[in-house]
C-alpha positions as CSV (number, residue, x, y, z in Angstrom):
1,X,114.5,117.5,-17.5
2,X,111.2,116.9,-15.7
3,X,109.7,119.6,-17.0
4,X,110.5,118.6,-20.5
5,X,109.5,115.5,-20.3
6,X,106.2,113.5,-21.3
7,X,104.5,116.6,-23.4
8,X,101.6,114.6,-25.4
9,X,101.1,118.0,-27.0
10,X,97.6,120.0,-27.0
11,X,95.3,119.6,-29.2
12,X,92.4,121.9,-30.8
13,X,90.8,123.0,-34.0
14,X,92.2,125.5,-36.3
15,X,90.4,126.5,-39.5
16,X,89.3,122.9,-41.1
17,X,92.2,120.8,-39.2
18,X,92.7,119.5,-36.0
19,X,96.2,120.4,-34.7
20,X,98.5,119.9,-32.1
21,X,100.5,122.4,-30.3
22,X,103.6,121.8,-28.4
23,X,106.3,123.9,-26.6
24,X,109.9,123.2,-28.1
25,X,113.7,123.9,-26.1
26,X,115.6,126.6,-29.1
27,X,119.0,126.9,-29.0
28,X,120.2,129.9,-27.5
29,X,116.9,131.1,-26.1
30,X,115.5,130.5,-22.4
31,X,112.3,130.6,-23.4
32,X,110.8,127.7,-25.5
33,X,108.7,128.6,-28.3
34,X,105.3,126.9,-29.6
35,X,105.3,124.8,-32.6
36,X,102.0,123.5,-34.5
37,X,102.2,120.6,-36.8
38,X,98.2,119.7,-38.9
39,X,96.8,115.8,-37.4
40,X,93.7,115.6,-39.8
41,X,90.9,117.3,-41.5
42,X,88.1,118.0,-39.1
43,X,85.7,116.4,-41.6
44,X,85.5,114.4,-44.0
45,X,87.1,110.2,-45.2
46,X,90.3,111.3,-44.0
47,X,88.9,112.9,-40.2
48,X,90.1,110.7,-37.1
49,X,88.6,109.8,-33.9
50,X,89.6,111.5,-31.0
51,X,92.1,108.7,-29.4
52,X,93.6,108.4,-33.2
53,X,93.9,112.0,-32.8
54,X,95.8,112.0,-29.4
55,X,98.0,108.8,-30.4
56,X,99.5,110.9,-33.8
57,X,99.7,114.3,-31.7
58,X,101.9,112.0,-29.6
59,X,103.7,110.9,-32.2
60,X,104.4,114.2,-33.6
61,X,105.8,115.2,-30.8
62,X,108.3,112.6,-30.0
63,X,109.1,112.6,-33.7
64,X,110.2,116.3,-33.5
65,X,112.4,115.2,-30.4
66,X,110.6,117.8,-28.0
67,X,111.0,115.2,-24.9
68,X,114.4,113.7,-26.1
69,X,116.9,114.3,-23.1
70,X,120.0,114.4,-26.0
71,X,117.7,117.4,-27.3
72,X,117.4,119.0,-23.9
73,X,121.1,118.3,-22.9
74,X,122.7,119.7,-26.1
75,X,120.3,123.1,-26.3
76,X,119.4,123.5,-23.2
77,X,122.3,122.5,-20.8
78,X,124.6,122.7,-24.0
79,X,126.3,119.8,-22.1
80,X,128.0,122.0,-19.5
81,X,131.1,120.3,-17.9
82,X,131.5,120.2,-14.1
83,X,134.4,123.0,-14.5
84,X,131.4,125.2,-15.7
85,X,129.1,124.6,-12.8
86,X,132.1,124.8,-10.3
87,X,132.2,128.6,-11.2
88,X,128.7,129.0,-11.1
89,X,128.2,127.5,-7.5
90,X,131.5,128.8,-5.9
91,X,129.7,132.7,-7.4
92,X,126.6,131.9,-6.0
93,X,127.7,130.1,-2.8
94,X,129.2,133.6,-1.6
95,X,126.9,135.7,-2.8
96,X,123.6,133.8,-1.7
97,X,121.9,135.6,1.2
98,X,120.9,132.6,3.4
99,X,124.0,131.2,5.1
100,X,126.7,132.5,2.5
101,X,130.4,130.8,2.2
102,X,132.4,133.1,4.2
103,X,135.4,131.8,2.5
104,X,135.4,129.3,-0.1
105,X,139.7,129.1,-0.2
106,X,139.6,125.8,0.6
107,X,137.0,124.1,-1.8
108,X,138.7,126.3,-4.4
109,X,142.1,124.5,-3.3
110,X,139.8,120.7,-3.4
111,X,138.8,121.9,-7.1
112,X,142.1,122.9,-8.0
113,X,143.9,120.5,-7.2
114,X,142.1,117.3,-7.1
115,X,138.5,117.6,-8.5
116,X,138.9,119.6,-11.2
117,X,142.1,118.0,-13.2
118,X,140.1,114.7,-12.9
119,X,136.6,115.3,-13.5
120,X,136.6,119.3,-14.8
121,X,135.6,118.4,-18.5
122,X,133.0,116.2,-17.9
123,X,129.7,116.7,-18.8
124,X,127.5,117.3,-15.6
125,X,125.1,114.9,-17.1
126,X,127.7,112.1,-17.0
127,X,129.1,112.6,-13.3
128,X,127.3,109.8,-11.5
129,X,128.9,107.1,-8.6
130,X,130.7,104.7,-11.3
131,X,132.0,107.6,-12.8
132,X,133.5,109.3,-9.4
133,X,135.0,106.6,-8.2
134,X,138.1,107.0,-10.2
135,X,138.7,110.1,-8.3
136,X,137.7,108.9,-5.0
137,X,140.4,105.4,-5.4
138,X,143.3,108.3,-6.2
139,X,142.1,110.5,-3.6
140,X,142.0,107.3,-0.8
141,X,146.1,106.6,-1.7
142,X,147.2,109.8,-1.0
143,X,148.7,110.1,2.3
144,X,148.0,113.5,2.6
145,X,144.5,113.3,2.7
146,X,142.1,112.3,6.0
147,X,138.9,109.6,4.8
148,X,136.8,112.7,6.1
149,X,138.6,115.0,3.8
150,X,137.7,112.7,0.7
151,X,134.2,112.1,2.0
152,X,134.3,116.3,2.3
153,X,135.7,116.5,-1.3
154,X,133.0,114.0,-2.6
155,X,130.5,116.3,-0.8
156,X,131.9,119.6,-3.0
157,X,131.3,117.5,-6.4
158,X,127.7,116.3,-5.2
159,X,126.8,119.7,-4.3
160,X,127.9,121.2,-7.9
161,X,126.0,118.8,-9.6
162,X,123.0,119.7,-7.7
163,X,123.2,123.3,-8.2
164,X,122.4,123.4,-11.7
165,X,118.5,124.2,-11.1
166,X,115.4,123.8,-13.0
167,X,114.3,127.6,-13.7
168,X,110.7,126.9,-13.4
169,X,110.7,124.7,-10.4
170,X,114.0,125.1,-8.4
171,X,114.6,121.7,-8.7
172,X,118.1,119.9,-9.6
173,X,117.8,119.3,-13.2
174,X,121.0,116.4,-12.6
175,X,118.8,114.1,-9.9
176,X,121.4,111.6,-8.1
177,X,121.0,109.0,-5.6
178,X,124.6,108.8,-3.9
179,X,125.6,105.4,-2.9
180,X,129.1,105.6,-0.8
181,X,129.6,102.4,-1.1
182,X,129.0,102.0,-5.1
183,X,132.3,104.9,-4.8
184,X,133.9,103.2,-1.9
185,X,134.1,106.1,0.1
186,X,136.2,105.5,3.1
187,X,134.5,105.7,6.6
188,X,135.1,108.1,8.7
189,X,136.2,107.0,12.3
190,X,135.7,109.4,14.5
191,X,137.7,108.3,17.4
192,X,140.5,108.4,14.7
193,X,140.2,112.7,14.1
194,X,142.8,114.4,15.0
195,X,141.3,116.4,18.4
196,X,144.5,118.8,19.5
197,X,143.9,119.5,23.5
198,X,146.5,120.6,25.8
199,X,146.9,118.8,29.1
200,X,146.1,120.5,32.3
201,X,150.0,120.9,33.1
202,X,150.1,122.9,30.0
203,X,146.8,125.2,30.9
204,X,148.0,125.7,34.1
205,X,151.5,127.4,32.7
206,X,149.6,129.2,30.3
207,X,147.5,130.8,32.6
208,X,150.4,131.5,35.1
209,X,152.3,133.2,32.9
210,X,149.3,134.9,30.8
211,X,148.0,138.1,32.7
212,X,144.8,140.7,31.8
213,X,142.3,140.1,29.4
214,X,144.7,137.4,28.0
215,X,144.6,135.5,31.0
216,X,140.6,135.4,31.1
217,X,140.4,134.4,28.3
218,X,142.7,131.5,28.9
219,X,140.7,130.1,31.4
220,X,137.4,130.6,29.8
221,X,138.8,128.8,27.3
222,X,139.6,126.0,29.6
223,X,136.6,126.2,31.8
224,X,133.9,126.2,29.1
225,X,135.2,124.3,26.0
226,X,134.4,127.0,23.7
227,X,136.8,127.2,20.4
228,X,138.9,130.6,20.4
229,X,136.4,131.6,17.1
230,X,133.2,131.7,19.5
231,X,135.0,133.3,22.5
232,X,136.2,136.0,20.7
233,X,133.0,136.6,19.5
234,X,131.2,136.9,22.9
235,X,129.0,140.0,23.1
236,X,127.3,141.7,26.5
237,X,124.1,140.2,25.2
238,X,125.3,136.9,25.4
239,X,126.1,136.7,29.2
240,X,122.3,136.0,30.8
241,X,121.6,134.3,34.8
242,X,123.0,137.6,35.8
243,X,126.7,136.3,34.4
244,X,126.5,133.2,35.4
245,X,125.0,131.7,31.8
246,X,127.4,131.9,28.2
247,X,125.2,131.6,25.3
248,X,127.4,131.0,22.1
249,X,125.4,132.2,19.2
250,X,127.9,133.4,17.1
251,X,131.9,133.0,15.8
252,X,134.5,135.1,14.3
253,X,135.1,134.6,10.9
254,X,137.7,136.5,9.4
255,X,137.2,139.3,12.4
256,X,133.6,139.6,11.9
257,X,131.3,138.0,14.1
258,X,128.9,135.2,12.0
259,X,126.0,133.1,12.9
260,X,127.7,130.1,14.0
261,X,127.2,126.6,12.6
262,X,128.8,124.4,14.7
């Protein structure tokens, strides 16, 4: 709530009376509206000095609970629960123009199934590393799940919480600071991912007994490392040194050639 935060209120004359205005979060309304509360008479036994003036326009203001974040949660953020902003950010994950999800099945299967039965309800405001862990202990006893798929699934809920944006500034209205080891994330070992690779007995068969276009791409497979997404998604364009250069600028995703990431 930086930007609601702090308002000492502005103060100037009106008729005989000083005043101070303020801008005040309404219920059901994006944009605030002003309110204007009387400090003193401009003259006269009852007329203040100027820093009396600014101490009770800052009380005025805190009194009417203008930079109370229970005020700014409740009418602004009307406490929205993480199941809330999960259907916000998977809408606007694959509808964004820069670098769009492609396909979001399998963060919708991580909500579904473990995220969202254990943290759905919460209020976004409440989702912090003390409050995660739960999940991330359950998530680390199942055998079915990899540490780097729980450090993955961590990843889904921090970026939820981040996408609910201040409109003014674009900034995260929920500010974090992640500590893995305040959740006890497990660490990821990479010599322990699972890397499927055939052995060169195996490339040789499959190239014997491949033939065509098959067969080339077999062995450019074989001779170049590429995965079968960036192969398949080799263009003219893309062969430079008079043939004798590969550039891989791109993958298939779902048969459609994408910017690729990897």
């Amino acid at each position: 709530m930086s930007r609601r935060s702090g308002q000492n209120g502005y103060i100037e004359k009106s008729g005989s009376w000083y005043v101070v205005r303020w801008r005040m979060d309404v219920e059901g309304q994006d944009e605030r509206r002003y309110l204007r509360e009387k400090i003193c008479p401009i003259s006269g036994p009852d007329k203040l000095s100027a820093s009396e003036r600014e101490r009770k326009a800052k009380v005025i203001v805190e009194r009417s609970g203008a930079n109370s974040e229970q005020h700014f949660n409740r009418v602004v953020l009307g406490e929205t629960t993480f199941r809330e902003q999960a259907r916000v950010y998977l809408q606007w994950a694959v509808t964004r123009d820069r670098e769009p999800i492609k396909d979001a099945a399998s963060i919708k299967a991580a909500l579904h199934k473990w995220i969202l039965p254990a943290i759905g309800d919460m209020p976004l405001g409440s989702l912090n590393n003390i409050t995660v862990k739960p999940l991330v202990d359950k998530m680390k006893k199942s055998k079915s799940l990899s540490a780097r798929t729980v450090n993955k699934y961590v990843e889904y809920i921090k970026q939820v919480v981040a996408s609910l944006k201040d409109g003014e500034t674009g900034e995260p209205i929920q500010k974090r600071t992640w500590d893995s080891s305040v959740m006890d994330l497990p660490i990821v070992n990479q010599k322990e991912q699972r890397r499927p690779s055939l052995k060169a007995r195996a490339i040789t068969q499959l190239v014997e007994e491949s033939e065509g276009e098959e067969q080339a791409l077999s062995v450019l497979l074989a001779a170049t490392g590429m995965r079968i997404s960036e192969a398949l998604a080799l263009e003219t364009k893309h062969l430079t040194n008079h043939g004798r250069t590969i550039e891989v600028r791109q993958q298939v995703e779902r048969d459609t050639p994408a910017s690729s990431h990897a």
